[in-house]
Rosetta silent file (secondary structure, phi, psi, omega in degrees, C-alpha in Angstrom):
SEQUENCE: XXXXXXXXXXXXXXXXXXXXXXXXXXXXXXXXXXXXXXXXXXXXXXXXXXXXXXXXXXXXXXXXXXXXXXXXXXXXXXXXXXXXXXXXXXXXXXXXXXXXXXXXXXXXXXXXXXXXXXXXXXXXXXXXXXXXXXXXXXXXXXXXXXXXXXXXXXXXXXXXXXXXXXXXXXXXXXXXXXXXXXXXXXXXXXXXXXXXXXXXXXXXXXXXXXXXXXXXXXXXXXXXXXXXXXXXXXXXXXXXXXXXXXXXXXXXXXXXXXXX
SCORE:     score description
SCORE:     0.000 S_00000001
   1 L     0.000  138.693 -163.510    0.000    0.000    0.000 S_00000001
   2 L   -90.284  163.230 -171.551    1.250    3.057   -1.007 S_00000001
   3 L   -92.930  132.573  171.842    1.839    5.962    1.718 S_00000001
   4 L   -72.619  128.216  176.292   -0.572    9.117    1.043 S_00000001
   5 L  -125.236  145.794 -133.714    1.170   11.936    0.602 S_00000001
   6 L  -156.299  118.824 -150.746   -0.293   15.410    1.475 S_00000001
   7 L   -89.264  -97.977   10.689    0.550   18.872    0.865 S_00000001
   8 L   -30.650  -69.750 -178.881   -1.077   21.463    3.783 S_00000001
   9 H   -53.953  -52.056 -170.986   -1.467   24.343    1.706 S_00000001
  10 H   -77.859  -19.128  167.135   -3.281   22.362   -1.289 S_00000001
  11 H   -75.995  -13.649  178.224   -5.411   20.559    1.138 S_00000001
  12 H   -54.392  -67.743 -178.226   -6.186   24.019    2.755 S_00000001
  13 H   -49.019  -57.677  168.985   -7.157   24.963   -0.668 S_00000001
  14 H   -58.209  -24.374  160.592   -9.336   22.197   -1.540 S_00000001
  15 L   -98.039   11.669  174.193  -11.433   22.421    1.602 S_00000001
  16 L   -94.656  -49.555 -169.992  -11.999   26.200    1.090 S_00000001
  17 L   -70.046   16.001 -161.368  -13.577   25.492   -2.705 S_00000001
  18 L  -119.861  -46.171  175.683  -15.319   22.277   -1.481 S_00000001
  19 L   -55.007  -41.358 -156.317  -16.818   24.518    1.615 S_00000001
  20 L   -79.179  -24.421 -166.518  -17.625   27.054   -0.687 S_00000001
  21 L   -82.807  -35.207  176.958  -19.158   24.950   -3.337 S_00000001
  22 L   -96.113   18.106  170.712  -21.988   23.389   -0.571 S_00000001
  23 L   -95.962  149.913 -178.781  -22.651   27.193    0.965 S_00000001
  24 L  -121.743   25.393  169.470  -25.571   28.683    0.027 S_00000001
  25 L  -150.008  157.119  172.387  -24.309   31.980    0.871 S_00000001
  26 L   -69.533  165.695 -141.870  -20.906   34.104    0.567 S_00000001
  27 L  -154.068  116.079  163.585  -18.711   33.297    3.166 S_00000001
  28 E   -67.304  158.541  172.044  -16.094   36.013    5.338 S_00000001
  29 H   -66.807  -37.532  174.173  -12.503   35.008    6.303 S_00000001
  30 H   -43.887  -62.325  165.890  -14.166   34.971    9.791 S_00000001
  31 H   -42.439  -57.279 -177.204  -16.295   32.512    8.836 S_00000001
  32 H   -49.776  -82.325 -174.111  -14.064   30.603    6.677 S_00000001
  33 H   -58.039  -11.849  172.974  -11.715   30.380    9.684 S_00000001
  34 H   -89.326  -13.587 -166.764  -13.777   29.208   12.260 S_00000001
  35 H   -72.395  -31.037 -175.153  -15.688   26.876   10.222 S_00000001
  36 L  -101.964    7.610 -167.509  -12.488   25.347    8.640 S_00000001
  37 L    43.423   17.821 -171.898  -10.099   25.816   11.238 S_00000001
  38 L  -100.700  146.581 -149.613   -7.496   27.372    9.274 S_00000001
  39 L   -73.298  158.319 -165.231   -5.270   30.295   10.717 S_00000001
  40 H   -79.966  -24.662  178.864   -6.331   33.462    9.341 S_00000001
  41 H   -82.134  -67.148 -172.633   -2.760   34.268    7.588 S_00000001
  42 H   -49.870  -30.411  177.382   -2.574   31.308    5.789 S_00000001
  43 H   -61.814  -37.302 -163.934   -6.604   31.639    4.554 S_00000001
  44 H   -57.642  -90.090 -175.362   -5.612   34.965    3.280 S_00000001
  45 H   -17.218  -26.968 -175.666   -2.767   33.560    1.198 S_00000001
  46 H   -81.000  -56.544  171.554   -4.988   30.957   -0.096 S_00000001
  47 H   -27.980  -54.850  169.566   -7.391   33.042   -0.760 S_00000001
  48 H   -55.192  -51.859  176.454   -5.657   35.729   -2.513 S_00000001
  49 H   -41.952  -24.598 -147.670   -4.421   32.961   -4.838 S_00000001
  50 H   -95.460  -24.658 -165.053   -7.856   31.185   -5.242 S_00000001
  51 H   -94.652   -8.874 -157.078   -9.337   34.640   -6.213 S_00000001
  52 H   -94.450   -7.694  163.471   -6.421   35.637   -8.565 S_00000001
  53 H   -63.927  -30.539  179.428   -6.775   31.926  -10.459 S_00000001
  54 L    94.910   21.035  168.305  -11.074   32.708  -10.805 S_00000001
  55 L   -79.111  -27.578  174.322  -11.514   29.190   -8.107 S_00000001
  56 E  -142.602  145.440 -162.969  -12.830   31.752   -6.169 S_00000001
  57 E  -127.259  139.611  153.419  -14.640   34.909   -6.363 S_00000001
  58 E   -39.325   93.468 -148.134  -15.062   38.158   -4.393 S_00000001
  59 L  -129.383   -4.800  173.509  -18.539   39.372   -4.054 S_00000001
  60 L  -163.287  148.174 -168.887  -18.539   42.214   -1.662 S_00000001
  61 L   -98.538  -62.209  168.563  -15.795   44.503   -0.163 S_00000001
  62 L   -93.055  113.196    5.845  -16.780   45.368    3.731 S_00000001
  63 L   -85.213 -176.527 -179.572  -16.451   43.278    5.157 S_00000001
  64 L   -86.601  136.401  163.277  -14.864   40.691    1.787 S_00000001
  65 E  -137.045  138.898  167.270  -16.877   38.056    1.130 S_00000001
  66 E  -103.215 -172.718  179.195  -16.661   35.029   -0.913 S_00000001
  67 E  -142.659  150.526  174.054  -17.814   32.760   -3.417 S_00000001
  68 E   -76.356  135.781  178.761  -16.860   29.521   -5.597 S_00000001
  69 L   -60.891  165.605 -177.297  -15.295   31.188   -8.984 S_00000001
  70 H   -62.997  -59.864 -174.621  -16.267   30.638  -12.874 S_00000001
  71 H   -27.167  -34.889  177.690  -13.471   28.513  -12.928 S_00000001
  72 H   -78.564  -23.723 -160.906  -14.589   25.513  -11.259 S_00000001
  73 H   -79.483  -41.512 -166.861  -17.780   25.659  -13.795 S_00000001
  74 H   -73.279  -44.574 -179.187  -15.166   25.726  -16.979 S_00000001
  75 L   -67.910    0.518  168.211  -13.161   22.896  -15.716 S_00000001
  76 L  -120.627    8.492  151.424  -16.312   20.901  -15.469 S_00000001
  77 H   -92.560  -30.273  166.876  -17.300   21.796  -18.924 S_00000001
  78 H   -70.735    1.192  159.916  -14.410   21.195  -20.499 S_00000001
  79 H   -77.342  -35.331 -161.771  -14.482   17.566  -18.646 S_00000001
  80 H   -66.610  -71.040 -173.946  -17.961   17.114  -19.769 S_00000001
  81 L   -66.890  -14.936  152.849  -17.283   17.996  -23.581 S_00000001
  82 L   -78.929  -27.875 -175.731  -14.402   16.148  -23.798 S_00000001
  83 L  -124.573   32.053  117.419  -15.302   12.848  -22.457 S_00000001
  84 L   -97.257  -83.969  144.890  -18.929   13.154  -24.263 S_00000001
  85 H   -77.459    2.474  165.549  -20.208   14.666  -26.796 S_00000001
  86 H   -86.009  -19.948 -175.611  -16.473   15.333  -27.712 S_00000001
  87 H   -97.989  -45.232  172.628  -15.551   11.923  -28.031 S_00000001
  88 H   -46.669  -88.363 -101.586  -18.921   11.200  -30.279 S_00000001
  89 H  -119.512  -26.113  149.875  -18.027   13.811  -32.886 S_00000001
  90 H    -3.001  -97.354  175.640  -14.198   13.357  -33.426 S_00000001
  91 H   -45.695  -31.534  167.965  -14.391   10.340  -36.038 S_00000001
  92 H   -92.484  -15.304  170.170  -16.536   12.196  -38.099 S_00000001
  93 H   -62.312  -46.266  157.185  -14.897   15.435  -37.805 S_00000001
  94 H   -36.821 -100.287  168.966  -12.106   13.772  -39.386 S_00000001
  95 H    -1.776  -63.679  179.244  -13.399   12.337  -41.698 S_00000001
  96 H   -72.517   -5.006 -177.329  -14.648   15.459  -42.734 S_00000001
  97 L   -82.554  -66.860 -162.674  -11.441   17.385  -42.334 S_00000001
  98 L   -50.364  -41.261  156.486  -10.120   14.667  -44.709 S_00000001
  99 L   -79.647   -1.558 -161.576  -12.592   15.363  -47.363 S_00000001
 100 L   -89.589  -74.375  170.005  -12.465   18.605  -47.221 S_00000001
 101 L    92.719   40.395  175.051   -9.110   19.209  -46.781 S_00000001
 102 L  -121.753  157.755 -170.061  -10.233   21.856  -44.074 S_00000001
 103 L   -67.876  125.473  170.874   -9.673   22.848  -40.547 S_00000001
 104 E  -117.697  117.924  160.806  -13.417   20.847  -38.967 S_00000001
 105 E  -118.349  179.617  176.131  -14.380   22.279  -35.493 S_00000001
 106 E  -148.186  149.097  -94.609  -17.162   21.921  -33.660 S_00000001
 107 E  -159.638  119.697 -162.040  -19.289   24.000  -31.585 S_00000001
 108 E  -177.304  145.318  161.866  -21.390   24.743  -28.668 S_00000001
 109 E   -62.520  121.382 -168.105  -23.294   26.986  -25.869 S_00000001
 110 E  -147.601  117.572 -151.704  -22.133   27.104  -23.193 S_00000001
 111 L    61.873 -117.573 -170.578  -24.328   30.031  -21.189 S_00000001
 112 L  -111.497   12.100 -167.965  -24.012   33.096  -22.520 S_00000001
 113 E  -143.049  168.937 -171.219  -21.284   32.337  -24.841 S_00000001
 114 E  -123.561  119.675 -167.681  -20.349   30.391  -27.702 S_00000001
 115 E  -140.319  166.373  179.017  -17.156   28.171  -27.844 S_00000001
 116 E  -126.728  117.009 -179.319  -15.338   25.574  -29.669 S_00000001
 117 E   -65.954  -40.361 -153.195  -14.455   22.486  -27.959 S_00000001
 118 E  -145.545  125.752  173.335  -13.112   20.355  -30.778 S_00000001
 119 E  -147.769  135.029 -150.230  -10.784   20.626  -33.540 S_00000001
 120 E  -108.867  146.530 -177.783   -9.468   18.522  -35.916 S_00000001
 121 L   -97.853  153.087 -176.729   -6.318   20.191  -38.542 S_00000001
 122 L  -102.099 -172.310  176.470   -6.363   18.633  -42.419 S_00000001
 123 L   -87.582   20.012 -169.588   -3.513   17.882  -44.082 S_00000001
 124 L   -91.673  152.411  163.110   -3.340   21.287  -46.260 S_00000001
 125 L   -67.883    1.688 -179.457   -0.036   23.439  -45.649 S_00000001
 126 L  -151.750  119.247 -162.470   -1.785   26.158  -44.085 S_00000001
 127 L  -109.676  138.283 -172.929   -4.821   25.436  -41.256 S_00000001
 128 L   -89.419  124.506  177.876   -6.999   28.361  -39.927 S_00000001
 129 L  -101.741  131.541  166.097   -6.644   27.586  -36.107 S_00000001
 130 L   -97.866  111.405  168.922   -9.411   28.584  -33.680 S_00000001
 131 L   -37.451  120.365  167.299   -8.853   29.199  -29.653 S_00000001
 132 E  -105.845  150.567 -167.165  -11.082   26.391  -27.959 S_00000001
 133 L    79.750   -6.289 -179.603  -12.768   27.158  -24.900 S_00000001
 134 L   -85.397  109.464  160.360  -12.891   31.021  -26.181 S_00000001
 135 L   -36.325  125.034  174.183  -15.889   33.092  -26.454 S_00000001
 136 L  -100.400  112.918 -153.475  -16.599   33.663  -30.001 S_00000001
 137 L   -71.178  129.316 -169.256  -18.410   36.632  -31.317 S_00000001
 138 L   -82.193    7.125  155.747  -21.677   35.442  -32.866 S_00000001
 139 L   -98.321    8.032  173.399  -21.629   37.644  -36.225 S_00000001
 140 L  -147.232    8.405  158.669  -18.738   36.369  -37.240 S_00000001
 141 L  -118.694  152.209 -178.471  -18.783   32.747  -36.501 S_00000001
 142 H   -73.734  -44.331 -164.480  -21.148   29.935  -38.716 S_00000001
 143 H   -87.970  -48.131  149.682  -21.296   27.858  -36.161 S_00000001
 144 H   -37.184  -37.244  178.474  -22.719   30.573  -33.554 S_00000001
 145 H   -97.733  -14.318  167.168  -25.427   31.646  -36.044 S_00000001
 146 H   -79.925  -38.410  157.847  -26.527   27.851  -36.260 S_00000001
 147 H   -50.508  -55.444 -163.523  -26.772   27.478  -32.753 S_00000001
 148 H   -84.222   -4.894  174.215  -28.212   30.611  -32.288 S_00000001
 149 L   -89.196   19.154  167.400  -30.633   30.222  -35.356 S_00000001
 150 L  -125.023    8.521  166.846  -32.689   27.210  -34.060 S_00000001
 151 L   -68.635  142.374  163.350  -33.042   29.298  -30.884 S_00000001
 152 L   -24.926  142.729  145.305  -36.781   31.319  -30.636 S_00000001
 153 H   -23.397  -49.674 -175.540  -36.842   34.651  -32.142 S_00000001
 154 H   -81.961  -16.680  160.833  -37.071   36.108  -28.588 S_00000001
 155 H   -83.595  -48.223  171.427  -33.933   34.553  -27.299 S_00000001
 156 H   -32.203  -47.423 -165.151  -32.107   35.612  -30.632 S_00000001
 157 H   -80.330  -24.508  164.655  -32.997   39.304  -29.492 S_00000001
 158 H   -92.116    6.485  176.558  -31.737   38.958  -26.016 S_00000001
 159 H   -91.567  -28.381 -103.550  -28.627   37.290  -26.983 S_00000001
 160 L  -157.422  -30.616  175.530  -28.355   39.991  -29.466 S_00000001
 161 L   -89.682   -8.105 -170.561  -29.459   43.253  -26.511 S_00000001
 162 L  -124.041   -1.571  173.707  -26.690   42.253  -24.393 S_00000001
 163 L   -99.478  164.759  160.778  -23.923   42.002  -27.622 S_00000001
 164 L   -91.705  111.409 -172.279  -21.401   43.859  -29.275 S_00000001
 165 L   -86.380  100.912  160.390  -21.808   43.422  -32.934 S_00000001
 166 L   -92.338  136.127  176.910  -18.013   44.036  -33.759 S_00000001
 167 L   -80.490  155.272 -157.440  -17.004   44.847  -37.430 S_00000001
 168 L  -118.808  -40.494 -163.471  -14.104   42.305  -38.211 S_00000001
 169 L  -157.276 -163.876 -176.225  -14.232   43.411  -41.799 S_00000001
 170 L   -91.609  -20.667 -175.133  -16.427   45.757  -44.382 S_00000001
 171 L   -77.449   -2.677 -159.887  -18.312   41.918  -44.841 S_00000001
 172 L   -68.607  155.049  142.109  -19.277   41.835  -40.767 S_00000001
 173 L   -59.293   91.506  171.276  -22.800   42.051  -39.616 S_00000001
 174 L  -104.457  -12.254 -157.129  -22.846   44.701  -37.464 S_00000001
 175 L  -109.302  103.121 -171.439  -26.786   46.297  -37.722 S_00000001
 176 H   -59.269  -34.709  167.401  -28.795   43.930  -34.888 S_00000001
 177 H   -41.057  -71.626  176.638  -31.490   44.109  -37.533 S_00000001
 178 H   -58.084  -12.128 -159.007  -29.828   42.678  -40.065 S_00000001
 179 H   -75.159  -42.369 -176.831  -28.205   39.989  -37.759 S_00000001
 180 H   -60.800  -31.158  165.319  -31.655   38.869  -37.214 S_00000001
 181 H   -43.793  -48.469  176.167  -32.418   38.476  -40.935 S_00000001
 182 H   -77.522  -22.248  177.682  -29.408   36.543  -41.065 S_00000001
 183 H   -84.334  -40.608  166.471  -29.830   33.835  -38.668 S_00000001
 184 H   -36.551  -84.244 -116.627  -33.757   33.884  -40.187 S_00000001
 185 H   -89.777  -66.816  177.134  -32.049   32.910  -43.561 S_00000001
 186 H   -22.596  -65.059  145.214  -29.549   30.249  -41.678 S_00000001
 187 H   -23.256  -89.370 -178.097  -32.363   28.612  -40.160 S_00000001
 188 H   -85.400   17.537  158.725  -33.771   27.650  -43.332 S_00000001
 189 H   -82.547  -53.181 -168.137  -31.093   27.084  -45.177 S_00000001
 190 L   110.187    8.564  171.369  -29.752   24.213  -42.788 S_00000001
 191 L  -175.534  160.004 -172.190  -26.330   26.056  -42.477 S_00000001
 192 E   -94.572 -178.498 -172.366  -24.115   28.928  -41.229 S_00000001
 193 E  -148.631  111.217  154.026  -21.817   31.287  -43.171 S_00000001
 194 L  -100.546   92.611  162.840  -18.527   33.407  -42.238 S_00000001
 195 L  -103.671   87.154 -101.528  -18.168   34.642  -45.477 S_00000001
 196 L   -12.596   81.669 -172.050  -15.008   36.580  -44.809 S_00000001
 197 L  -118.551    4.497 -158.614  -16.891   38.159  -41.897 S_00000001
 198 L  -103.981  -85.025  173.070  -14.156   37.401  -39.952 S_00000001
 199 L  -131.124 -161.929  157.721  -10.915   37.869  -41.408 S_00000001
 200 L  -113.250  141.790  179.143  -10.690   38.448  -45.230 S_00000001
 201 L    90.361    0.354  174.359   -9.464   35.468  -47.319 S_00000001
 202 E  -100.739  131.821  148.962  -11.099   33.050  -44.350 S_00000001
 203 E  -142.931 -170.288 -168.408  -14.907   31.181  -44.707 S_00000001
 204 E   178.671  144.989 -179.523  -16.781   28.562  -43.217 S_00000001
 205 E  -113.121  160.469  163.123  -19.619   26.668  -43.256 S_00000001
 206 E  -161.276  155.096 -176.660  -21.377   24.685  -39.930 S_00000001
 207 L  -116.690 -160.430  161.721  -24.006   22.909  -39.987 S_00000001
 208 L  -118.425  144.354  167.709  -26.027   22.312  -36.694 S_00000001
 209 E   -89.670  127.241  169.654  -26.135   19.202  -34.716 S_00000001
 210 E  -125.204  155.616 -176.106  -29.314   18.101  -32.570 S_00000001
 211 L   -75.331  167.114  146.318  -30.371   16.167  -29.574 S_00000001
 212 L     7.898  -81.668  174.978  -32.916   13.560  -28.964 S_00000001
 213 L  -101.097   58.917  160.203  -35.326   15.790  -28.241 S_00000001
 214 L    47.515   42.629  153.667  -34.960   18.068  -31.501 S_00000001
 215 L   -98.127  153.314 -162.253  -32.569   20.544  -29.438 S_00000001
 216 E   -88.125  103.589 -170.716  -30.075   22.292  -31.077 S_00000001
 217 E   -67.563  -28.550 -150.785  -26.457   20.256  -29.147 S_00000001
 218 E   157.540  179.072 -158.854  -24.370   21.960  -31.226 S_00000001
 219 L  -157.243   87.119  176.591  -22.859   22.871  -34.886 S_00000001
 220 L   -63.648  134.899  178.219  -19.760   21.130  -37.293 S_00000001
 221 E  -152.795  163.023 -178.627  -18.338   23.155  -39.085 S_00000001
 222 E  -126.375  149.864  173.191  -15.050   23.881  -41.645 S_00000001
 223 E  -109.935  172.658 -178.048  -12.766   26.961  -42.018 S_00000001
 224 E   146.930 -177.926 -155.784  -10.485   27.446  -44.741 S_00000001
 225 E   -92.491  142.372 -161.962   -9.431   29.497  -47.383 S_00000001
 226 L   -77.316    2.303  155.656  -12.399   31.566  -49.226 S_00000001
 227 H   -36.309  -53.498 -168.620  -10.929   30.722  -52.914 S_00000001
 228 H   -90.995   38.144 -178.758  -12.204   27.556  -52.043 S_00000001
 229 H  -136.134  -33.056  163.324  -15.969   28.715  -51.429 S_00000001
 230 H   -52.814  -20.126  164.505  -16.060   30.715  -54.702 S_00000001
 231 L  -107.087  136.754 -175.480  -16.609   28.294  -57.229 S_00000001
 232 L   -48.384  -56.562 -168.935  -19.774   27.549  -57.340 S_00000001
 233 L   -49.320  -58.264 -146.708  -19.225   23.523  -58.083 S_00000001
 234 L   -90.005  -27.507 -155.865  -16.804   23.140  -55.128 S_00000001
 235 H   -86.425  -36.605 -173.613  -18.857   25.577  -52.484 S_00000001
 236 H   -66.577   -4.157  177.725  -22.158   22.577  -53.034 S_00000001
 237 H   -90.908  -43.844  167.877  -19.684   20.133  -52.200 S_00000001
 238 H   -77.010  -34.320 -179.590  -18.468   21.349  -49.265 S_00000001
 239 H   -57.611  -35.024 -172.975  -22.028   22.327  -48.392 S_00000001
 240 H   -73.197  -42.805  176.846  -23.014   19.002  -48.842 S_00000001
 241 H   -71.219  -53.706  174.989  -20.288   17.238  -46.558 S_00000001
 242 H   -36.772  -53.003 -167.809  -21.040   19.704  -43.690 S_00000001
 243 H   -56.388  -42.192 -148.223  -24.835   19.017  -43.934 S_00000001
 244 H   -97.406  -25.611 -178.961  -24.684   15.319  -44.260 S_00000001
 245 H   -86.159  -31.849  154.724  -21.863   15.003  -41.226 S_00000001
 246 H   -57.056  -12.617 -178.877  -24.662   17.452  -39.205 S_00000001
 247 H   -74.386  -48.445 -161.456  -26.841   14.851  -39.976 S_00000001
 248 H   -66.306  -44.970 -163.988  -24.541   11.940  -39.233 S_00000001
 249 H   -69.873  -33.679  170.649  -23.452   13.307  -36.119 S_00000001
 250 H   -78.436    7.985  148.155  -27.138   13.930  -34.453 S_00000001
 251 H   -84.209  -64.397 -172.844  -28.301   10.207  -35.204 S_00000001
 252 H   -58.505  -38.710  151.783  -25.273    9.342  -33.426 S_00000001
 253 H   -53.980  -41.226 -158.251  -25.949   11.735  -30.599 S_00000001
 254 H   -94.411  -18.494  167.093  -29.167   10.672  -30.423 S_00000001
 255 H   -60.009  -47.780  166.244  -28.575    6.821  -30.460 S_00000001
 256 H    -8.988  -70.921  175.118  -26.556    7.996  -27.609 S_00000001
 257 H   -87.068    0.546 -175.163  -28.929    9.685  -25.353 S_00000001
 258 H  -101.046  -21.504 -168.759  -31.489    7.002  -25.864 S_00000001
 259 H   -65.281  -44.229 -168.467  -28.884    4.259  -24.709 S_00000001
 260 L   -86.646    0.000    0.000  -28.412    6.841  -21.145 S_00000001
């Protein structure tokens, strides 16, 4: 049997977010210390760290009171979407990277924001790379307006009252109006569009993925260079792989969720 070995300070740590995480109120250094027994100089130190990592959050200044941090919520989504629906859509993102011969990501809500969990690079010399786990501004990604176009009208408009339309490029959606028009037009197409809305000399298509119960899970999609969305021949082709791997991937989601 092996001997447990046990740090002070990180166990310190770990029973301040584990306290904080069953309170159903913020919680003083007062508190903290009598409830946990830990000397008041050392909570501080933890503390300061825990608040300057986002494991913990600050919620009032006299006296300071805390809270559990954003952080712990992203490190349990990014467990979630990796060892779920992250692992489901892989093998076909490939695949579709392969036919493509485009960068395939994939896509998802998560709250108020829109991020990309998963991304597979083709074999082309040059791949348009996307930050995963980053909020993505929804006028300028395809897989944001597919998400956000199978949403209600009246959630599009509060998603849409609380954003910053930024222009990216003279192509950007910036006019809240029009943004609604465009996600209208998504919606019944069956796919999104950055057509250099972005960057210039970048598109992308996504298509949206759905659950079980006809909710929108999420949205595959490819980036790449916009030469290769101008002919006409070649843009239905690509259109066509996206669609049919949004397709592919929500029977396999949903064989999924009926299995759980």
């Amino acid at each position: 049997m092996k001997d447990t070995v046990t740090v002070p300070a990180v166990e310190r740590a770990l029973d301040v977010m584990e306290y904080l995480a069953g309170s159903t109120s913020a919680k003083t250094l007062k508190a903290l210390t009598e409830d946990l027994g830990i000397p008041s100089a050392s909570l501080f130190r933890i503390i300061k760290n825990l608040v300057a990592r986002g494991y913990v959050m600050q919620v009032s200044e006299r006296p300071p009171k805390y809270v559990l941090g954003h952080k712990i919520s992203q490190l349990s989504a990014s467990y979630a979407d990796k060892y779920t629906i992250g692992n489901i859509v892989k093998p076909f993102m490939e695949k579709l990277s392969k036919e493509t011969n485009q960068t395939a990501q994939f896509a998802v809500r998560r709250g108020n924001e829109f991020i990309y969990i998963e991304q597979v690079l083709s074999a082309a010399p040059v791949n348009f790379i996307a930050h995963l786990y980053t909020s993505m501004a929804i006028n300028t990604s395809a897989g944001a307006k597919c998400i956000l176009a199978e949403m209600p009208v009246e959630t599009q408009e509060v998603f849409l009252k609380g954003a910053v339309l930024e222009r990216k490029t003279e192509r950007t959606i910036v006019d809240k109006a029009d943004m609604l028009e465009e996600l209208r037009k998504t919606k019944e197409r069956g796919y999104g569009m950055d057509n250099e809305e972005f960057n210039w000399g970048i598109g992308c298509i996504a298509a949206p993925v759905f659950g079980s119960d006809g909710e929108c899970v999420g949205a595959v999609g490819i980036t790449g260079s916009i030469d290769d969305y101008k002919d006409p021949v070649n843009f239905e082709r690509l259109k066509r792989l996206v669609i049919g791997t949004g397709k592919a991937i929500s029977e396999k989601v949903n064989g999924q969720q009926k299995e759980n």
